[in-house]
Backbone as CSV, one residue per row, in Angstrom:
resi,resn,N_x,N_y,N_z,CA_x,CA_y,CA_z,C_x,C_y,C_z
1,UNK,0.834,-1.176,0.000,0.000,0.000,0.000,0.880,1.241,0.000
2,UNK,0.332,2.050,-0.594,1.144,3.718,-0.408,0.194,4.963,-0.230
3,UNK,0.899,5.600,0.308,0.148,7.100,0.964,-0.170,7.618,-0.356
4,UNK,-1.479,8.318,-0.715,-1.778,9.299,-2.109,-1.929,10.840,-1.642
5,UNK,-1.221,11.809,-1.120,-1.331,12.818,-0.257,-2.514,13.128,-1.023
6,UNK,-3.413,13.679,0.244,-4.587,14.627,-0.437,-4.434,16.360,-0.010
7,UNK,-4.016,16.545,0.995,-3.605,18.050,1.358,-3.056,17.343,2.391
8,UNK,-2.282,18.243,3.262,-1.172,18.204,4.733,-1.501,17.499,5.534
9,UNK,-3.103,17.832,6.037,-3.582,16.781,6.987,-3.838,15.521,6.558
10,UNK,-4.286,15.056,5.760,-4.959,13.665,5.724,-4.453,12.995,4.036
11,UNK,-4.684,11.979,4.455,-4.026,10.741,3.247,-4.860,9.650,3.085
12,UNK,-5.082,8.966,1.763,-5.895,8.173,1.247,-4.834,6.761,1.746
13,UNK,-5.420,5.776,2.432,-4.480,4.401,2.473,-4.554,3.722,1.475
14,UNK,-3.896,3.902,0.572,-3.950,2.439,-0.963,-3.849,1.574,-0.584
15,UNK,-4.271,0.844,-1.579,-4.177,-0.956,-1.799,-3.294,-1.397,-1.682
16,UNK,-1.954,-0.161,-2.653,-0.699,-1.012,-2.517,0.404,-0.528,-1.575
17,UNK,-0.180,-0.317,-0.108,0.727,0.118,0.596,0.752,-1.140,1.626
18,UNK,2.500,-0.982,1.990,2.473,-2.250,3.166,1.288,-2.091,4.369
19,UNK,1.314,-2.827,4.922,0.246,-3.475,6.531,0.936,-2.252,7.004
20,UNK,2.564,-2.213,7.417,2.980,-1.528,8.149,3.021,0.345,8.021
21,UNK,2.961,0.534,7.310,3.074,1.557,6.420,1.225,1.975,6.613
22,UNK,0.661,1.389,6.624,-1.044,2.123,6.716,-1.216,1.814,8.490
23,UNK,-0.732,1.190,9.349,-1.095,0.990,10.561,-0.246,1.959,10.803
24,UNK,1.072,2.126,10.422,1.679,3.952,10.609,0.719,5.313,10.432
25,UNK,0.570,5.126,9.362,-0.792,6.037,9.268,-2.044,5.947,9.890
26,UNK,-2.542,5.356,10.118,-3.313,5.326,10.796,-3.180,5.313,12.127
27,UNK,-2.103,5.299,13.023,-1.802,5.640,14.093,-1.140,7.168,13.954
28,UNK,-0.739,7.735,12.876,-0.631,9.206,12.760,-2.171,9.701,12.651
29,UNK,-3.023,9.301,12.175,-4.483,9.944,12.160,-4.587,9.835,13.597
30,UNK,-4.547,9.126,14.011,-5.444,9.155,15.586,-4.572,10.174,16.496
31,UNK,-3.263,10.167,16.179,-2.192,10.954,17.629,-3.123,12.539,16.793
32,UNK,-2.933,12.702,15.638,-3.389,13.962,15.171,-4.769,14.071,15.326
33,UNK,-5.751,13.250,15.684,-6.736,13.770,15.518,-7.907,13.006,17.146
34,UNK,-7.002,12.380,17.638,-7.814,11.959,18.924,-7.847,12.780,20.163
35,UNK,-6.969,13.709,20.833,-6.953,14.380,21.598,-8.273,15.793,21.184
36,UNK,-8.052,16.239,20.443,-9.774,17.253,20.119,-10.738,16.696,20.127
37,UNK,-10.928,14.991,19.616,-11.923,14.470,19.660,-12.131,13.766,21.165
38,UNK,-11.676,13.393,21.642,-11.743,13.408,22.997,-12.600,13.689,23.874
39,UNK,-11.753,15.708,23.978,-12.187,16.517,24.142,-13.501,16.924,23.921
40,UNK,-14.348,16.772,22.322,-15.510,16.992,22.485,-16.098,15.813,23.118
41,UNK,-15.835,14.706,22.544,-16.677,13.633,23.380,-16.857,13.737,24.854
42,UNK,-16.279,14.062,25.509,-16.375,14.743,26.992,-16.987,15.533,27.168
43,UNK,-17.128,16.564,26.570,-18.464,17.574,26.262,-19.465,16.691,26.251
44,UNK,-19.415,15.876,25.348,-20.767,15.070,25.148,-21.604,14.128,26.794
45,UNK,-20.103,13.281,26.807,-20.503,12.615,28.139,-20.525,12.725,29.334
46,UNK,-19.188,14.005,29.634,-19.463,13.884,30.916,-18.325,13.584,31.688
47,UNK,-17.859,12.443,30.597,-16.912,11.089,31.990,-15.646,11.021,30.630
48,UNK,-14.128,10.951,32.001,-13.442,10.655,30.776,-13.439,9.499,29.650
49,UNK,-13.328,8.356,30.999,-13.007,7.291,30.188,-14.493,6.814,29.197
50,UNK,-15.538,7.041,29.396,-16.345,7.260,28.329,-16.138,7.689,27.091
51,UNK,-15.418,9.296,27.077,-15.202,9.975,26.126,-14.087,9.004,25.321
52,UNK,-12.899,8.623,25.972,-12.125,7.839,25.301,-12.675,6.250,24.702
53,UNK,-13.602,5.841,25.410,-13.927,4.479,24.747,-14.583,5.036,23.803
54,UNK,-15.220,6.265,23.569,-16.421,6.206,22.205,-14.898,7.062,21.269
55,UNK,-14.406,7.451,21.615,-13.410,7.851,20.470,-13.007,6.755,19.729
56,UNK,-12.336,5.675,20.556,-11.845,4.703,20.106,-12.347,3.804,19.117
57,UNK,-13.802,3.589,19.385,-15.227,3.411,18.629,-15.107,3.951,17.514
58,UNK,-15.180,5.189,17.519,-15.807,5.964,16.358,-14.161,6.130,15.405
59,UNK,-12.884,5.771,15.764,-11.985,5.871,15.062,-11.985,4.273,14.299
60,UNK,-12.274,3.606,15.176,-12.332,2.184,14.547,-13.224,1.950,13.224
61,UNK,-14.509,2.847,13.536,-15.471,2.869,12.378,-15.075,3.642,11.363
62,UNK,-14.356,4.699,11.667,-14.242,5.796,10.732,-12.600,4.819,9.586
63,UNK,-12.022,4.515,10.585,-10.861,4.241,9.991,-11.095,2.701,9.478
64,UNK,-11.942,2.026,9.715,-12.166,0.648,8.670,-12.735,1.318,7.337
65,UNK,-13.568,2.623,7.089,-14.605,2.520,6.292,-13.267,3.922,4.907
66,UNK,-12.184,4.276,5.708,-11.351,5.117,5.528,-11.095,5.262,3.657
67,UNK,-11.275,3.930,3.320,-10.785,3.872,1.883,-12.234,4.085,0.810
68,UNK,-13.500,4.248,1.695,-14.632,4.544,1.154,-14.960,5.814,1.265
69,UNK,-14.243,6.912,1.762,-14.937,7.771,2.421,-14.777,8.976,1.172
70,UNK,-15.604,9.485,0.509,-15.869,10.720,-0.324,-14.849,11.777,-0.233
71,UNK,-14.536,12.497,0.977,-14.122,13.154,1.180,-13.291,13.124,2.251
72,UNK,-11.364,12.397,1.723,-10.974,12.032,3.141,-10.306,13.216,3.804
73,UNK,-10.382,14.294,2.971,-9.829,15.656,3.882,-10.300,16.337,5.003
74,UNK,-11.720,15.448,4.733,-12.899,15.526,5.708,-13.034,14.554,6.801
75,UNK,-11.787,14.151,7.252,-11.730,13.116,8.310,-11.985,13.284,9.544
76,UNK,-11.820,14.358,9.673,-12.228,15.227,11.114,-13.523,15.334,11.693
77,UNK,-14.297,15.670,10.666,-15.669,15.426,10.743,-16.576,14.631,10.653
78,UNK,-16.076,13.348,9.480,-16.558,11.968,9.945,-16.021,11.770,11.038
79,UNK,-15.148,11.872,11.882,-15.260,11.518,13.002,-15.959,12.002,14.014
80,UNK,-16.040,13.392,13.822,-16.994,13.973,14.699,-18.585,13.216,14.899
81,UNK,-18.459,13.089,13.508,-19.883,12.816,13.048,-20.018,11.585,14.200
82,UNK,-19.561,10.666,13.364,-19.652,9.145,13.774,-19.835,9.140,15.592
83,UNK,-18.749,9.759,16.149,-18.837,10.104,18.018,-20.447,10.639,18.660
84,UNK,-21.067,11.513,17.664,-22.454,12.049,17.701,-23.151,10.588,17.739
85,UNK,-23.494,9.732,16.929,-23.845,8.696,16.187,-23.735,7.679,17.575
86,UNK,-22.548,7.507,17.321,-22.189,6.565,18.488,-22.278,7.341,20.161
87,UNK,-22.943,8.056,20.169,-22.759,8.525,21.063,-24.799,8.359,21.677
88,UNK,-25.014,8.761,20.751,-26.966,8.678,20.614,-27.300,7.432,20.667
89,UNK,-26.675,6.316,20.031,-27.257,5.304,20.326,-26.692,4.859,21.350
90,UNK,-25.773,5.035,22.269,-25.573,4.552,23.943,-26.056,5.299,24.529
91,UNK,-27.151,6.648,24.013,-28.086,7.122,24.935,-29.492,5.976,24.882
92,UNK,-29.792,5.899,23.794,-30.891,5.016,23.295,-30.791,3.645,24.355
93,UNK,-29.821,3.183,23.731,-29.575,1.896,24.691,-29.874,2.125,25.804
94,UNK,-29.105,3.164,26.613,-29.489,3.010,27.719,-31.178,3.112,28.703
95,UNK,-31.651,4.118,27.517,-33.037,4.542,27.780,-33.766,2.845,27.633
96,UNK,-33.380,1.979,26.665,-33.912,0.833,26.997,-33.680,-0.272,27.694
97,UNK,-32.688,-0.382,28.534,-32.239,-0.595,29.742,-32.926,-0.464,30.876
98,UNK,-33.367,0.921,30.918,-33.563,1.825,32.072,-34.916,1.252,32.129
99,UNK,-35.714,1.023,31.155,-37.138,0.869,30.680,-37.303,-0.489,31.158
100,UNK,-36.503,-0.992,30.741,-36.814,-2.870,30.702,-36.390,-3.170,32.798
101,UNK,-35.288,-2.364,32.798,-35.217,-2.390,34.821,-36.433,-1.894,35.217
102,UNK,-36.699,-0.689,34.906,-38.191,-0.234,35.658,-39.283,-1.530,35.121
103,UNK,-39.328,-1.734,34.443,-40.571,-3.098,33.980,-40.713,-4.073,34.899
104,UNK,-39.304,-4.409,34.929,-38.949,-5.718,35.948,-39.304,-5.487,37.230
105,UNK,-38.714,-4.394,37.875,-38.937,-4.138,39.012,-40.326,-4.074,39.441
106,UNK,-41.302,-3.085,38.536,-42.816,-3.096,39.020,-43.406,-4.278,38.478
107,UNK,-42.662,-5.719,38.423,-44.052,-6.527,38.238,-43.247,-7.494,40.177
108,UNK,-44.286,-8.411,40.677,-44.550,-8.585,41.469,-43.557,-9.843,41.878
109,UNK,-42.812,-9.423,42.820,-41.060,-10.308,43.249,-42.407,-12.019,43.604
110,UNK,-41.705,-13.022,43.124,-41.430,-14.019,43.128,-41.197,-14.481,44.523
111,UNK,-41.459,-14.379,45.586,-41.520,-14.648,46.991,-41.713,-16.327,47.362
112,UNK,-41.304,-16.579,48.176,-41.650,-18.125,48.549,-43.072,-18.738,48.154
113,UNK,-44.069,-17.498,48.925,-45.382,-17.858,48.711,-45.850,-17.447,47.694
114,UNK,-45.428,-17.197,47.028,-45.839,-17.035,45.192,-45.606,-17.830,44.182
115,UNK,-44.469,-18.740,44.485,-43.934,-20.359,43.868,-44.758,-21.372,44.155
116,UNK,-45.084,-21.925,42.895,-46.362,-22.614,43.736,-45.326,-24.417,43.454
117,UNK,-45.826,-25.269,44.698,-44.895,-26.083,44.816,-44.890,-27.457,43.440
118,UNK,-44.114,-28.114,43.856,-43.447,-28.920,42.271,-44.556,-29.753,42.112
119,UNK,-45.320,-30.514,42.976,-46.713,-31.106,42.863,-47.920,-30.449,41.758
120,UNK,-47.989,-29.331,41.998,-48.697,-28.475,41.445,-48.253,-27.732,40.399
121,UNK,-47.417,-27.753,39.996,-46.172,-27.539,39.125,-46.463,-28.341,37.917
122,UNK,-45.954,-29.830,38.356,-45.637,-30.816,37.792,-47.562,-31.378,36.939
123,UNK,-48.533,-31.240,37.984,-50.101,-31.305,37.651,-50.285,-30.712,36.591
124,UNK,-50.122,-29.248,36.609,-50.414,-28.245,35.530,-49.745,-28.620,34.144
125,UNK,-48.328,-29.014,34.108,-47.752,-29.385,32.998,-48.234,-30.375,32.430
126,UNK,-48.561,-31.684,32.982,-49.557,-32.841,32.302,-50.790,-32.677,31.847
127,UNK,-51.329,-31.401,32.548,-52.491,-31.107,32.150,-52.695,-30.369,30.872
128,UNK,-51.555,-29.401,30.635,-51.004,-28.814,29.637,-51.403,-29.572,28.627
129,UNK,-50.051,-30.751,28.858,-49.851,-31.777,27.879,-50.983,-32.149,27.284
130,UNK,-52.061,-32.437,28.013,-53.072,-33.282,27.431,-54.274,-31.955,26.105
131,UNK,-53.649,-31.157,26.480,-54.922,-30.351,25.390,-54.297,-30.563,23.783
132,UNK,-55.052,-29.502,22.756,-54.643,-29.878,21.578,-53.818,-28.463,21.628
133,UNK,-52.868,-28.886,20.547,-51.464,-28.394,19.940,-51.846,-26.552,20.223
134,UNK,-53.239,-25.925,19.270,-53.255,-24.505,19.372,-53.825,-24.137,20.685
135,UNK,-54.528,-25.257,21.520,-54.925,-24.143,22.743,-54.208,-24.511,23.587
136,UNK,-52.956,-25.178,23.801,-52.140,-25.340,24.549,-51.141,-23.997,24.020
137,UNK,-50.670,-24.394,22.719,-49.808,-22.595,22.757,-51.114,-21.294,22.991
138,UNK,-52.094,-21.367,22.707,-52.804,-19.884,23.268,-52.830,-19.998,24.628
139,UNK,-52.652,-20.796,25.091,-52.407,-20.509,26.895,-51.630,-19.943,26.950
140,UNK,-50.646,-20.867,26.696,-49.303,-20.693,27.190,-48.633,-18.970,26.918
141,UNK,-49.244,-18.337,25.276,-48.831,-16.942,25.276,-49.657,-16.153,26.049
142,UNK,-51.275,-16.196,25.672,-51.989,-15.717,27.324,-51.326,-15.424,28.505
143,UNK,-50.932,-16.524,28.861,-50.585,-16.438,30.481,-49.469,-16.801,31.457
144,UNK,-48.601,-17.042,30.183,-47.243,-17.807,30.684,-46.003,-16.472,30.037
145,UNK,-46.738,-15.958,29.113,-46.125,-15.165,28.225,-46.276,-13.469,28.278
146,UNK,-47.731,-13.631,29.185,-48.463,-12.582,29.591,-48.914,-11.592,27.985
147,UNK,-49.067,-11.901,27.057,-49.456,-11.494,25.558,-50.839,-11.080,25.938
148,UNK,-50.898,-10.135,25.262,-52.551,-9.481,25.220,-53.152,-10.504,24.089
149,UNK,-54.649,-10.094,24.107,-55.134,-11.288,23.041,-55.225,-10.845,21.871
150,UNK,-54.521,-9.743,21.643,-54.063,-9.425,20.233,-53.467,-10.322,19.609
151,UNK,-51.568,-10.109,20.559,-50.773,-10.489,20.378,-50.753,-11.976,20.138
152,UNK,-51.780,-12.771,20.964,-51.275,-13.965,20.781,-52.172,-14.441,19.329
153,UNK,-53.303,-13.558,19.014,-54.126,-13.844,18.180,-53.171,-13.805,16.940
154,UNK,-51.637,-12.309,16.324,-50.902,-12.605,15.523,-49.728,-13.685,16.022
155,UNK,-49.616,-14.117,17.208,-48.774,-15.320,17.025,-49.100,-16.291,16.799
156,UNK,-50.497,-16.495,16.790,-51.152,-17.878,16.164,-51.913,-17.698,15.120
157,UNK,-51.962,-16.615,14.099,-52.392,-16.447,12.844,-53.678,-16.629,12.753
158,UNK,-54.407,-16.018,13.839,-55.883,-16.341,13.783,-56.513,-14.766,13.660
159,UNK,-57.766,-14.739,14.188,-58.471,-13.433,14.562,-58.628,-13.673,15.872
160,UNK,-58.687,-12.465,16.230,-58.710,-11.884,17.883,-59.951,-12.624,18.511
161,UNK,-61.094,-13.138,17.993,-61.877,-13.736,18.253,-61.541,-15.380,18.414
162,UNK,-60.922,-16.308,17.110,-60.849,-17.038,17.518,-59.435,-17.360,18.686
163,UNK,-58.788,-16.711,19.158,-57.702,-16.811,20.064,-57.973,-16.351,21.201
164,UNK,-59.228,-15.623,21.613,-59.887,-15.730,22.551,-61.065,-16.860,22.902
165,UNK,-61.474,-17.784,22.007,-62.306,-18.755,21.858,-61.555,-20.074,21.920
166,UNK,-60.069,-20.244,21.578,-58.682,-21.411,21.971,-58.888,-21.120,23.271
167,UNK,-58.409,-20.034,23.814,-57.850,-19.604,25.087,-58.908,-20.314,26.476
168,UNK,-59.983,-19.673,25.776,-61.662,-20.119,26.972,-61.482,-21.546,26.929
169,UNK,-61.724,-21.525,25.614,-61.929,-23.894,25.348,-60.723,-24.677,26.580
170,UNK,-59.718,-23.929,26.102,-58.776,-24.722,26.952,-58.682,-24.329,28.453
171,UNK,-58.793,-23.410,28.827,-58.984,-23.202,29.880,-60.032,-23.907,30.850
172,UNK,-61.267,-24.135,29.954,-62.220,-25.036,30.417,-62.010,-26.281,30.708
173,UNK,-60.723,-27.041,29.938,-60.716,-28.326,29.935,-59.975,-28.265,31.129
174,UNK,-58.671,-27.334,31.215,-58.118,-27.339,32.068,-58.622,-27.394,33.475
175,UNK,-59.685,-27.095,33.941,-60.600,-26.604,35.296,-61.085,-27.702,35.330
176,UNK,-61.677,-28.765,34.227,-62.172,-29.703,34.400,-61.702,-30.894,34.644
177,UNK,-60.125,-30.773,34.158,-59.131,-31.807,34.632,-58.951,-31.891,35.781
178,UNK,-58.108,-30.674,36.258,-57.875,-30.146,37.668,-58.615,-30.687,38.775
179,UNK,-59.680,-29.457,38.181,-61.033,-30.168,39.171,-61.352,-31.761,39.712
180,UNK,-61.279,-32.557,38.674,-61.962,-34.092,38.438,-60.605,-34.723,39.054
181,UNK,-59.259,-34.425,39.511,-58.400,-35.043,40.060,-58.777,-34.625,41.648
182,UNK,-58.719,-33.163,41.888,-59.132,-32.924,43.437,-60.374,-34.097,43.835
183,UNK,-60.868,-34.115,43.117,-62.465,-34.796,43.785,-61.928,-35.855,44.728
């Protein structure tokens, strides 16, 4: 591979330049151009070592995609760019994180007396067993899955009617199994 100067700052990596010779360069892009970027990324986050892991990120992206890039005099700013980018979606992420902990937390802890024991456990599953193939899965997304009867109505390719009409049937048999063993 060989350097194709484009102006002072920045250089195109050819095809036909050695390994060593573009990992030179490309470790001259980063000493020249990671400390400002940094810097803003810290603006952005807050925290150092944040700022430095999303640099590192966004140089990795910028500098794999380096031999595609339109305008490589403009390297500065794809990088900027990319740190923005990468920077929004580890806000995102985190917002769904944050979402899925709060979810968890407000549904209702699993306590001793909320486990219901392996007898009863083990009953329900045979009982399961014994229904037919679709109202055993419309239970199971119903109420094991907690699915509205929308949802389970497109996971079983029916109408909202008949996946509420699986759901009842089996449920019935189920009460009647149950039931007819207590007796």
């Amino acid at each position: 591979m060989r350097l194709i100067p484009v102006d002072t700052r920045t250089a195109i990596v050819s095809s036909t330049m050695t390994e060593e010779a573009a990992e030179s360069r490309l470790a001259e892009l980063y000493r020249r151009h990671a400390p400002a970027a940094i810097g803003f990324a810290y603006l952005l986050t807050g925290n150092k070592q944040q700022a430095e892991d999303l640099v590192q990120d966004a140089f990795i992206k910028v500098a794999g995609r380096f031999r595609h890039i339109r305008m490589p005099e403009a390297f500065e700013a794809y990088l900027r760019k990319t740190i923005v980018n990468l920077h929004t979606s580890t806000l995102r992420r985190r917002k769904l994180e944050r979402a899925y902990v709060q979810r968890e937390a407000s549904r209702p802890s699993r306590d001793a007396a909320a486990v219901p024991d392996l007898d009863t456990r083990d009953e329900m599953r045979r009982a399961l067993q014994t229904l037919p193939a679709r109202q055993r899965a419309a239970i199971v997304l119903r109420y094991y899955e907690d699915l509205s009867e929308r949802s389970v109505a497109e996971a079983l390719g029916c109408s909202d009617a008949a996946a509420r009409s699986l759901v009842a049937r089996g449920m019935e048999t189920l009460r009647a199994q149950i039931g007819s063993e207590d007796a």
